[in-house]
C-alpha positions as CSV (number, residue, x, y, z in Angstrom):
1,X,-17.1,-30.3,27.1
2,X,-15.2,-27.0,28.3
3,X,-12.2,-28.7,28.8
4,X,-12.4,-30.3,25.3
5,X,-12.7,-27.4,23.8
6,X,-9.9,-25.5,26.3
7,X,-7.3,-28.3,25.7
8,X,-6.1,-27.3,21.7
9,X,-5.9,-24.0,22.7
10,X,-3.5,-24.7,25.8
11,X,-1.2,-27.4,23.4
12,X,-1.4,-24.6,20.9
13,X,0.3,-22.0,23.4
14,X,2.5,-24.6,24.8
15,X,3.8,-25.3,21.3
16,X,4.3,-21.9,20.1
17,X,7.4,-21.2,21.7
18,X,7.3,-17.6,22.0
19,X,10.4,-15.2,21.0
20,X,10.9,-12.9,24.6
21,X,13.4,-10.0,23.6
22,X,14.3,-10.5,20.1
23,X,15.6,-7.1,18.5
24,X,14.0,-5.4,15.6
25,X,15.5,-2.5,13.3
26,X,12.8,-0.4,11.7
27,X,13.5,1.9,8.7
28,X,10.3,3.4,8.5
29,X,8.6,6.2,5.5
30,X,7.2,9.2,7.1
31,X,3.2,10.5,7.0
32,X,0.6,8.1,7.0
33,X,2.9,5.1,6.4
34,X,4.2,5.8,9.7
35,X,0.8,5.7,11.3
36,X,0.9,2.7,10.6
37,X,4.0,1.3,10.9
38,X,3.8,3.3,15.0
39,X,0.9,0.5,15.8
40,X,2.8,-2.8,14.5
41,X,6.0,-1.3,16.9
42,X,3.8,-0.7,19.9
43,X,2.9,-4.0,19.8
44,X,6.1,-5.5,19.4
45,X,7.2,-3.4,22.3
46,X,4.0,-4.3,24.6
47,X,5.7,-8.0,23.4
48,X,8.8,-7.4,24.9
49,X,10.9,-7.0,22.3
50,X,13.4,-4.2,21.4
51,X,12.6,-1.7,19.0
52,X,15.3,0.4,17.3
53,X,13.6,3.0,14.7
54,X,15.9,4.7,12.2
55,X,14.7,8.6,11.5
56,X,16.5,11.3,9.1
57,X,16.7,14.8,10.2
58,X,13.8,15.7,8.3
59,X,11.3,13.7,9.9
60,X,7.8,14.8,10.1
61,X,6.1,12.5,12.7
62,X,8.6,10.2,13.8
63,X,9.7,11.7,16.9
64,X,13.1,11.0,18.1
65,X,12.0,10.1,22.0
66,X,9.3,7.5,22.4
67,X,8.2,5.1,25.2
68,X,8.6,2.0,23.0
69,X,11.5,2.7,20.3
70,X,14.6,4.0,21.0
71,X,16.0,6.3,18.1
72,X,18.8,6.5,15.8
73,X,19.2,9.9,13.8
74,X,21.0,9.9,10.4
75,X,22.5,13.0,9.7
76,X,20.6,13.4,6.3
77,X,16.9,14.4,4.4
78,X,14.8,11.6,2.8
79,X,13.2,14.8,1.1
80,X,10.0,13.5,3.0
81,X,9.3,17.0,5.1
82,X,6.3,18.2,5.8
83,X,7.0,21.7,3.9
84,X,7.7,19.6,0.5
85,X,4.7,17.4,1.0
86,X,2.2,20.6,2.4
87,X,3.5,22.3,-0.9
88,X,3.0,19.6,-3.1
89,X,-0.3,18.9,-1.9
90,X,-1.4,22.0,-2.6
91,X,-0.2,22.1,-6.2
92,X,-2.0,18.9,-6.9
93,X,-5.1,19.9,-5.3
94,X,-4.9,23.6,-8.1
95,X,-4.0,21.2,-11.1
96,X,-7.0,19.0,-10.2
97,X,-9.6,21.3,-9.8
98,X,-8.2,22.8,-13.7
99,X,-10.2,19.8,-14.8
100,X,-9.9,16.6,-16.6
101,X,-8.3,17.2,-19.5
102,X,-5.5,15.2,-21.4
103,X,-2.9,18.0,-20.1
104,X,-4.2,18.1,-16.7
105,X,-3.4,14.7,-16.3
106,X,-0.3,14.8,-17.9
107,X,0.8,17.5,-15.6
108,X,-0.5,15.9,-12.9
109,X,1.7,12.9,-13.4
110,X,5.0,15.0,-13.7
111,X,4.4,16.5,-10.8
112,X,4.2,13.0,-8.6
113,X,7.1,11.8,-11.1
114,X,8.6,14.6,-9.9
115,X,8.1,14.3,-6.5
116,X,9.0,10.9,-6.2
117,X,12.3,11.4,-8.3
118,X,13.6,13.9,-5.5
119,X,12.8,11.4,-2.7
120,X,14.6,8.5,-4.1
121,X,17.4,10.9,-4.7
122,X,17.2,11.8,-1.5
123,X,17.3,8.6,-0.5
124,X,20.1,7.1,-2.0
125,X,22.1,10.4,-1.1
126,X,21.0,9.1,2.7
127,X,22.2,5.6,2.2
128,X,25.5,6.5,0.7
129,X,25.9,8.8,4.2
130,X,24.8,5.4,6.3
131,X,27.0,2.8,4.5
132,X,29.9,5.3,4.7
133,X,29.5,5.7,8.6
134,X,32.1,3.0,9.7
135,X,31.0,3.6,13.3
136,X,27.3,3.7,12.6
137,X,27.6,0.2,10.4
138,X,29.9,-1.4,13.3
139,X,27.1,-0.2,16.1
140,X,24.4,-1.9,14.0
141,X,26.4,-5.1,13.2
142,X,27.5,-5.1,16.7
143,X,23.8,-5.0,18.1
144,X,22.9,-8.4,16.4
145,X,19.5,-7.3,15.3
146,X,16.9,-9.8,14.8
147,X,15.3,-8.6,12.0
148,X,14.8,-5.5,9.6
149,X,11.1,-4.0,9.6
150,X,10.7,-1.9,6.7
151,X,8.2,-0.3,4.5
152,X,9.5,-1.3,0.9
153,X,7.7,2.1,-0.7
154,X,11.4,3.2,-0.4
155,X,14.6,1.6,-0.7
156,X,16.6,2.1,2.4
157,X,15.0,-0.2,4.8
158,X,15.6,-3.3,2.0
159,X,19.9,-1.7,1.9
160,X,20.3,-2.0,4.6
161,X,18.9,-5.3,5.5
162,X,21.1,-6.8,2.7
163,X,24.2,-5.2,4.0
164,X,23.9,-5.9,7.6
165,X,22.7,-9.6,6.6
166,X,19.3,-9.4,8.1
167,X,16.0,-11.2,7.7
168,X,13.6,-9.2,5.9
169,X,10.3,-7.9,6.7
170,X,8.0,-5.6,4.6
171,X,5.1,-3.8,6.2
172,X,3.7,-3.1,2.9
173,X,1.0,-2.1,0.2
174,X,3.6,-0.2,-2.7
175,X,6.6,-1.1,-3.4
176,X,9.3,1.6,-5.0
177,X,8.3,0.5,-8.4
178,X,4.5,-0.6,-7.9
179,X,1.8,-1.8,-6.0
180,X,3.6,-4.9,-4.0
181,X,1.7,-8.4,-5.3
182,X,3.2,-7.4,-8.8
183,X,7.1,-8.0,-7.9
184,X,6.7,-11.6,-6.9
185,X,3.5,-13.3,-7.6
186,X,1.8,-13.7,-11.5
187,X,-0.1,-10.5,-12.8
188,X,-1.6,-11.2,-15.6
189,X,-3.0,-8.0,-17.4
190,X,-5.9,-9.8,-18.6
191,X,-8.0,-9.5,-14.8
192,X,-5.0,-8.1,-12.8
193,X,-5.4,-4.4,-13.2
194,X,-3.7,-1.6,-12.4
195,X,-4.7,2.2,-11.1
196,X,-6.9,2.3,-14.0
197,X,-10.3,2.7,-12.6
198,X,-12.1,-0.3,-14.0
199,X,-12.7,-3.7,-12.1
200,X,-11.4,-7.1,-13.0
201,X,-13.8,-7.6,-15.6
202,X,-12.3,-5.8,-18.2
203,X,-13.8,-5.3,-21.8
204,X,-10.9,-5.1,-24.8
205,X,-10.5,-1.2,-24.7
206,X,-10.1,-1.6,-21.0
207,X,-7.3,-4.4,-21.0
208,X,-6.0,-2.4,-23.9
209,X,-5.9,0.6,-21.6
210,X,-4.2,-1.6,-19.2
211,X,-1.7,-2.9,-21.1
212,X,-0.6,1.2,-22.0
213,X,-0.3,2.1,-18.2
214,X,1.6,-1.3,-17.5
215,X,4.1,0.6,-20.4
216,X,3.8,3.7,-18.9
217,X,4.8,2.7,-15.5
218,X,7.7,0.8,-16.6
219,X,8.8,4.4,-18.9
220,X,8.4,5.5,-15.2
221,X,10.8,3.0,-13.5
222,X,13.7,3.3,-16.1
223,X,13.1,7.6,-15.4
224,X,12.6,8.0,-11.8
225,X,13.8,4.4,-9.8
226,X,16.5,3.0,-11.8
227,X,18.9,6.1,-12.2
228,X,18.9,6.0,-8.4
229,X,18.7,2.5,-7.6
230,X,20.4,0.8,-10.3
231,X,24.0,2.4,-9.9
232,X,24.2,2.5,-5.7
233,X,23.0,-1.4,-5.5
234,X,26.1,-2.1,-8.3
235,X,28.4,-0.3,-6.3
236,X,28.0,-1.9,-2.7
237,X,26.3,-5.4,-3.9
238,X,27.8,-5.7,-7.3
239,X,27.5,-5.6,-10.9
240,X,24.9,-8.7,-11.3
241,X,22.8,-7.9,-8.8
242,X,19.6,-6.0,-9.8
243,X,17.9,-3.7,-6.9
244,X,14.8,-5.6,-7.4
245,X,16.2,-9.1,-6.7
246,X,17.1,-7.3,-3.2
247,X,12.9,-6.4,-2.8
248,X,11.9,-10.0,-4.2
249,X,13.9,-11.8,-1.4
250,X,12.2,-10.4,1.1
251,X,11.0,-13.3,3.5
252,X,7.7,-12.1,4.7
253,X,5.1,-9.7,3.0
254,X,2.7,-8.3,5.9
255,X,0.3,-6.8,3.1
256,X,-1.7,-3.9,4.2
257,X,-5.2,-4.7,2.5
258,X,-7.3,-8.0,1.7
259,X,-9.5,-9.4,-0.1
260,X,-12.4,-7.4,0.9
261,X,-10.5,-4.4,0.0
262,X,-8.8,-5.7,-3.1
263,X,-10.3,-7.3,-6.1
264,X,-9.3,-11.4,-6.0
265,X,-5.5,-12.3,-7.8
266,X,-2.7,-14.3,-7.3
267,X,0.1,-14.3,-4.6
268,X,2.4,-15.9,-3.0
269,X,3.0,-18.3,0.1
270,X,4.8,-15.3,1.9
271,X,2.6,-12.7,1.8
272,X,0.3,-12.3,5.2
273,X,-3.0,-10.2,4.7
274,X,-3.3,-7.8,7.5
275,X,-5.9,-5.0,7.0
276,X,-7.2,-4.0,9.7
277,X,-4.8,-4.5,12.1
278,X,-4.2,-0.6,13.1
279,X,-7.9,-0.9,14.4
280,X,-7.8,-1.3,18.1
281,X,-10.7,-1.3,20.6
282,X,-12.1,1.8,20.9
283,X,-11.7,4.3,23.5
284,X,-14.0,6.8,25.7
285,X,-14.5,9.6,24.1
286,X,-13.6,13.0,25.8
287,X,-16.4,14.4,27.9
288,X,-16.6,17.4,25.7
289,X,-16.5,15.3,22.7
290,X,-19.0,12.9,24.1
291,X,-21.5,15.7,25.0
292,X,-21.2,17.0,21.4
293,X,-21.9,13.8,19.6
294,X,-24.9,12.7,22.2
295,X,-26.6,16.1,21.7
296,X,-27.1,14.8,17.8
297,X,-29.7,13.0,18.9
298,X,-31.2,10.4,16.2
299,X,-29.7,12.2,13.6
300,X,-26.5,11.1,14.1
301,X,-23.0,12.6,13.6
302,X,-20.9,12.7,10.2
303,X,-16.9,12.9,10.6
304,X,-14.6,14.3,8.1
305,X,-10.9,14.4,8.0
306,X,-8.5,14.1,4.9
307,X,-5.7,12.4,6.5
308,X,-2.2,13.2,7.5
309,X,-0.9,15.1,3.8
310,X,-3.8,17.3,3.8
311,X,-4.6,19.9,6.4
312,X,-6.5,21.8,4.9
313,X,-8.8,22.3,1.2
314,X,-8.5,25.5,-0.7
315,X,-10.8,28.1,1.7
316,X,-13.6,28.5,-1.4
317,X,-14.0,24.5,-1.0
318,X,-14.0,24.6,2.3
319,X,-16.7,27.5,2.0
320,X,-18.8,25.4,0.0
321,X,-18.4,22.2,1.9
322,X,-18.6,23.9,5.5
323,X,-22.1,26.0,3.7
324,X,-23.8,21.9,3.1
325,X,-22.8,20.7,6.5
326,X,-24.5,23.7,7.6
327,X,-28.1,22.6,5.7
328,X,-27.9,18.9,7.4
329,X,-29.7,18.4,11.0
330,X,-26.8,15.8,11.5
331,X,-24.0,16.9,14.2
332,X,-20.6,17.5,12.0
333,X,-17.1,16.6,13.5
334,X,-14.3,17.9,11.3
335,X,-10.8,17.8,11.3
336,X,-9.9,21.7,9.7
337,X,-6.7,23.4,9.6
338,X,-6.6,27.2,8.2
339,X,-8.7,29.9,7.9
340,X,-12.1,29.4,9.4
341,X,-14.8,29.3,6.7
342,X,-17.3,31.8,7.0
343,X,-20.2,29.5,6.3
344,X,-19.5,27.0,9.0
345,X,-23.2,26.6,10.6
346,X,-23.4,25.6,14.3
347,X,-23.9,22.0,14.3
348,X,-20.7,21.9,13.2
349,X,-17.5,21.4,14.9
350,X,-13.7,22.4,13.9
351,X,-11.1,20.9,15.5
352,X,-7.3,20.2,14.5
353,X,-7.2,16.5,15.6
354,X,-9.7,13.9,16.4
355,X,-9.4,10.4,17.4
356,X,-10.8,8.5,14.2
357,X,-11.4,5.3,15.3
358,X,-12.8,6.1,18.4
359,X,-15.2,8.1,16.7
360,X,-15.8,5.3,13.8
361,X,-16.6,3.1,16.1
362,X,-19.3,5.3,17.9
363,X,-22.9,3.9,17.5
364,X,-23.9,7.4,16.4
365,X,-21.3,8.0,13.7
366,X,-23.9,7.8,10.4
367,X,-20.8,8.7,8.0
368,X,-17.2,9.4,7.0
369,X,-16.2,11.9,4.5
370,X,-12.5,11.0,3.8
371,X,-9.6,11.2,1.3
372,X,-9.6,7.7,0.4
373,X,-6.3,6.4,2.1
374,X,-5.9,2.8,3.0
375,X,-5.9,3.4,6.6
376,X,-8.7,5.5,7.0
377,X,-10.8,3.4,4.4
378,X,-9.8,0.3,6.4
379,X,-11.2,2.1,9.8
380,X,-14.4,2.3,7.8
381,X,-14.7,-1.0,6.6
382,X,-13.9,-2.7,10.0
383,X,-16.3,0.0,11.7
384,X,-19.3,-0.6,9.1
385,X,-19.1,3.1,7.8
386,X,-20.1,4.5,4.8
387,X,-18.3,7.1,2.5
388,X,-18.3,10.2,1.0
389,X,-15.2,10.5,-0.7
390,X,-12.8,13.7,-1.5
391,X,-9.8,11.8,-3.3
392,X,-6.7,14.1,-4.1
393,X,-3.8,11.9,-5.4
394,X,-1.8,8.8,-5.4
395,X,-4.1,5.9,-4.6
396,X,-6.9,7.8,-3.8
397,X,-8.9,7.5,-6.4
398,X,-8.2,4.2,-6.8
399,X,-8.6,3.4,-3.3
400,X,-12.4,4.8,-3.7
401,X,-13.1,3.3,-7.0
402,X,-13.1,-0.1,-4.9
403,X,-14.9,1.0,-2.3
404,X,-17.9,2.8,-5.2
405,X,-17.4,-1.1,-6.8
406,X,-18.6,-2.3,-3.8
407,X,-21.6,0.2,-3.1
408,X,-20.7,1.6,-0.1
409,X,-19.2,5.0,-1.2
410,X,-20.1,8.0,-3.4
411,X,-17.0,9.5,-4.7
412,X,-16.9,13.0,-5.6
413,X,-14.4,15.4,-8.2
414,X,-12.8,18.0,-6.2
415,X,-12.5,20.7,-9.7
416,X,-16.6,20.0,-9.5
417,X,-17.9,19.9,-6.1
418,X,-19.9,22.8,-4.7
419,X,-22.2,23.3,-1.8
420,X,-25.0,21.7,-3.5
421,X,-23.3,18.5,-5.2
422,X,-21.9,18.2,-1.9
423,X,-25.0,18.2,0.0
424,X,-26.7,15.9,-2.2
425,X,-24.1,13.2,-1.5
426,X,-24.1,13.4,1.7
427,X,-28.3,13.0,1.6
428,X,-27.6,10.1,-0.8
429,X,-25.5,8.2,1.5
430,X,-27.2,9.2,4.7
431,X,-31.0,8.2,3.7
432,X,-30.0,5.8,0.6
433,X,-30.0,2.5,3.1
434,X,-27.9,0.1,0.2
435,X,-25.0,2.0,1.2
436,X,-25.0,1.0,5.2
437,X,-26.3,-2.4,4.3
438,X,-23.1,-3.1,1.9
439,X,-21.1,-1.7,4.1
440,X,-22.0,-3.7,7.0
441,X,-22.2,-6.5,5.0
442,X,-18.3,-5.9,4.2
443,X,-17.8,-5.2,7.6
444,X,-18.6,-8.4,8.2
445,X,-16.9,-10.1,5.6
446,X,-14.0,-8.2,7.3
447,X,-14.1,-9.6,10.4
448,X,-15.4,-12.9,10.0
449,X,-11.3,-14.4,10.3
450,X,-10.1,-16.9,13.0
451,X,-7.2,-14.6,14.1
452,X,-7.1,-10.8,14.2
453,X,-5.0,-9.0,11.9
454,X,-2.3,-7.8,14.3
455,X,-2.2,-11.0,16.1
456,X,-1.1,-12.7,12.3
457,X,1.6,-9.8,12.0
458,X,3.0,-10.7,15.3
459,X,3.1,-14.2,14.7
460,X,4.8,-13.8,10.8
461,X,7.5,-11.3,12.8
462,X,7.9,-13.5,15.7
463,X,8.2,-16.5,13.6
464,X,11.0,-14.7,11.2
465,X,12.9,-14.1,14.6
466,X,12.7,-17.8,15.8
467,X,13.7,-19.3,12.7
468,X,16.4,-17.2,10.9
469,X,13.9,-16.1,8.4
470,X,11.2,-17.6,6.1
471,X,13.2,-18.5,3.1
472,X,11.1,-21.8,2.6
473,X,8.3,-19.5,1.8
474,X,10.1,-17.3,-1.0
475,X,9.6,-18.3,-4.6
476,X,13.1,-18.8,-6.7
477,X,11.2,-17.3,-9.8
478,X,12.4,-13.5,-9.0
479,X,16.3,-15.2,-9.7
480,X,15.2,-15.9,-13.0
481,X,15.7,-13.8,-16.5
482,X,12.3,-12.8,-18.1
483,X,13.8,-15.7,-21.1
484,X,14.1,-18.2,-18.0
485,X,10.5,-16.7,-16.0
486,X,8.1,-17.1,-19.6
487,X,10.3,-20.4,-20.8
488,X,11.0,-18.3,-23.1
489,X,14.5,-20.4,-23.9
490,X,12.4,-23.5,-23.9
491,X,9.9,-22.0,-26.4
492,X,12.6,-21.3,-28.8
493,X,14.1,-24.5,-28.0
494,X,11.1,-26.3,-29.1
495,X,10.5,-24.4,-31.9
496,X,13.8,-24.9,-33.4
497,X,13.7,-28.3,-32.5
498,X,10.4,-28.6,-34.5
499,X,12.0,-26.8,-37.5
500,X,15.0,-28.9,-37.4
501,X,12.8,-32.0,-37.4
502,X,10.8,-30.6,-40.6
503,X,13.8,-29.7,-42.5
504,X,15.3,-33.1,-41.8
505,X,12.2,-34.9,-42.9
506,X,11.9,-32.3,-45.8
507,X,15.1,-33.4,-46.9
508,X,14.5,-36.9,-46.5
509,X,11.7,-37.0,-48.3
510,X,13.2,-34.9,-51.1
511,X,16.0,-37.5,-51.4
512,X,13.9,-40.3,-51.1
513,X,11.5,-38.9,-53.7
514,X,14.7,-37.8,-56.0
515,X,15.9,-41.8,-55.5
516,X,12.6,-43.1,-56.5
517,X,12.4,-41.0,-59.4
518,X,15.8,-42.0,-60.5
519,X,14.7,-45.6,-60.7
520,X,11.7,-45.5,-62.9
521,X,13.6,-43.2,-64.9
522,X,16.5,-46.1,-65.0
523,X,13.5,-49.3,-65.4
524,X,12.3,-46.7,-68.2
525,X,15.2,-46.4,-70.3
């Protein structure tokens, strides 16, 4: 019986052929993205393959010596630094707490328009500097790179790719333009939606609402991506090439979410669901760590941290939020920056890092109060957590909406929260049992897979190595005019054929009617 059961799995490994010391070239973004995108080349490395990671001079986290990349520098800012995104942050954080007004969210949204304007600038400025670097282009030619690793949230991964001749693959959730599913697979509006806030069961006013962001974002694209995109791709790929085509021929799509996480739509052949895949066994904590957590007792502990853009709340926040923990019998483990609130009470514990996972995964972690990005709301999900949530900007809110869908979060306003809406939900959560139960019932969902996360990444890169590239796996549609896409030509061809035929019978009939009438008018007479 064993060996029946051992003997697919050894064909399966003999059949596999494994790729030993391909190359990879990684244009990675900066912040959280790169927390990310670190784990994928740490594997590859542990692999044995050879990882080459592109960095500006700006960089924030991606440090230019590490045991498994070696480094290239490009003399240039992505506008990415942590000084632009710390200032930013803090803006964001003053306009939201103004309230929700129609102005308020208006200046909200310039500011991230903004924001993201400058970086592709930036951007482009930096790819101009790389294509024009004979020596640089001739080094990376001459290294006969397997493959380019990108994150497709900016552009220069995907140039590059296209003018070294590379296979192409995206580790990905947003693209430059939108969330990734909507460049190459069908979205319709009527169940597809976007950062909107509703579910897929949308009422009229909702799809209506849908339809006016869909607009919205594309008044976006023409402002902020095509001035920048648009003219460089023209000038080095030529005139009829359009930047997106250059995204859409990407051959695989390691997607950073699934269908736990995201409500159910179409895709595409090529795109590989990997969320999850950052979540590695769990280490021993520290000793001192360890002590504090095991002194909770039954109570439990509660971890907060609000990820790698924000270090710190405004300090009246914090004075509210520290002044709640402080009224819980619950051990508190939080990741603060700043000025030390005055209120902190002593069950709690400031610290400037902490290892999240390892503490998600800790049998006496009872909660996680977090920002709402992918990778921390991922952590939870795959750890059976539930949230409190803080969100800030970008997907945030979105993010959390999902998780509040699915009844294992309770999202909070950050221009509302004091010390007692605070406090009540974190009692909500903690003693409210539907929100552990979903959440380990999601938990579950999330794990229940025949092949971890990170193991299907490797395989998708490894397999773009052995064979060249996935092309088989790429739809032809994102060649194709919106006329061709919607048969919109064929429509119109129909239609006029079906015109034609009514005017030609029309006539017909109006000669045939005008002969008839002739002759009895003749017999008549």
């Amino acid at each position: 019986m064993l060996l029946r059961l051992l003997l697919p799995l050894l064909c399966t490994c003999l059949c596999s052929c494994p790729v030993s010391g391909g190359k990879v070239l990684v244009f990675p973004l900066d912040g959280s993205h790169w927390v990310n995108m670190k784990v994928l080349l740490e594997e590859l490395h542990t692999r044995g393959h050879e990882v080459t990671v592109l960095r500006p001079l700006d960089t924030w986290y991606i440090k230019a010596q590490a045991p498994f990349y070696r480094s290239i520098t490009i003399n240039a800012s992505t506008g990415f630094s942590e000084e632009l995104i710390g200032s930013f942050t803090t803006k964001m954080v003053q306009l939201r707490r103004e309230g929700a007004s129609v102005w308020t969210r208006m200046a909200l949204q310039m500011k991230i328009i903004q924001l993201l304007s400058e970086i592709h600038y930036q951007i482009k400025a930096m790819m101009e500097k790389v294509f024009e670097n004979q020596t640089l282009m001739q080094e990376l030619r001459d290294t006969h790179y397997d493959l380019m690793l990108t994150d497709p949230a900016v552009g220069g991964g995907v140039l590059l790719a296209h003018k070294l001749k590379l296979p192409l693959v995206f580790n990905v959730r947003w693209l430059l333009q939108r969330e990734g599913h909507d460049a190459i697979a069908p979205t319709p509006l009527s169940y597809v939606l976007l950062p909107i806030g509703v579910t897929d069961r949308m009422n009229f006013l909702q799809r209506l609402q849908n339809m006016l962001i869909f607009f919205f974002m594309h008044l976006q694209i023409w402002y902020v991506i095509d001035p920048n995109y648009k003219p460089f791709v023209h000038k080095h790929f030529g005139p009829e090439v359009h930047y997106m085509e250059l995204f859409q021929s990407a051959d695989i799509w390691l997607m950073r979410n699934d269908f736990t996480f995201e409500f159910p739509r179409p895709t595409m052949p090529n795109v590989v669901y990997m969320s999850g895949f950052q979540c590695k066994e769990p280490k021993a904590l520290s000793p001192e760590l360890e002590a504090f957590v095991q002194s909770a007792g039954e109570h439990g502990v509660i971890i907060m941290t609000l990820g790698t853009l924000v270090a710190e709340l405004p300090h009246d926040i914090s004075e509210e939020v520290a002044a709640a923990f402080a009224q819980l019998p619950q051990k508190i483990i939080w990741r603060h920056k700043g000025r030390r609130p005055s209120t902190v009470g002593n069950n709690t514990l400031l610290v400037d890092w902490l290892p999240q996972t390892d503490l998600l995964a800790h049998p006496q972690t009872r909660l996680f109060v977090a920002h709402g990005g992918t990778n921390g709301l991922q952590e939870a999900i795959h750890h059976g957590v539930p949230l409190v949530g803080l969100p800030l900007m970008f997907d945030q809110h979105d993010n959390f909406f999902r998780m509040q869908v699915r009844g294992v979060a309770k999202v909070l306003d950050i221009s509302t929260v004091n010390r007692e809406v605070f406090l009540e939900a974190l009692k909500e959560v903690l003693h409210e049992p539907k929100y552990r139960e979903n959440m380990k019932r999601l938990s579950a969902l999330h794990r229940d897979q025949p092949l971890k996360p990170l193991d299907r990444a490797m395989f998708w890169i490894e397999f773009v190595m052995r064979h060249g590239g996935a092309k088989h796996l790429v739809s032809e549609s994102y060649k194709l005019s919106k006329l061709q896409y919607y048969c919109l030509d064929v429509a119109a061809f129909l239609l006029a054929l079906v015109a034609l035929s009514l005017y030609v019978c029309t006539k017909t009939l109006r000669v045939l009617w005008g002969a008839l009438f002739s002759t009895s008018k003749s017999k008549t007479n």
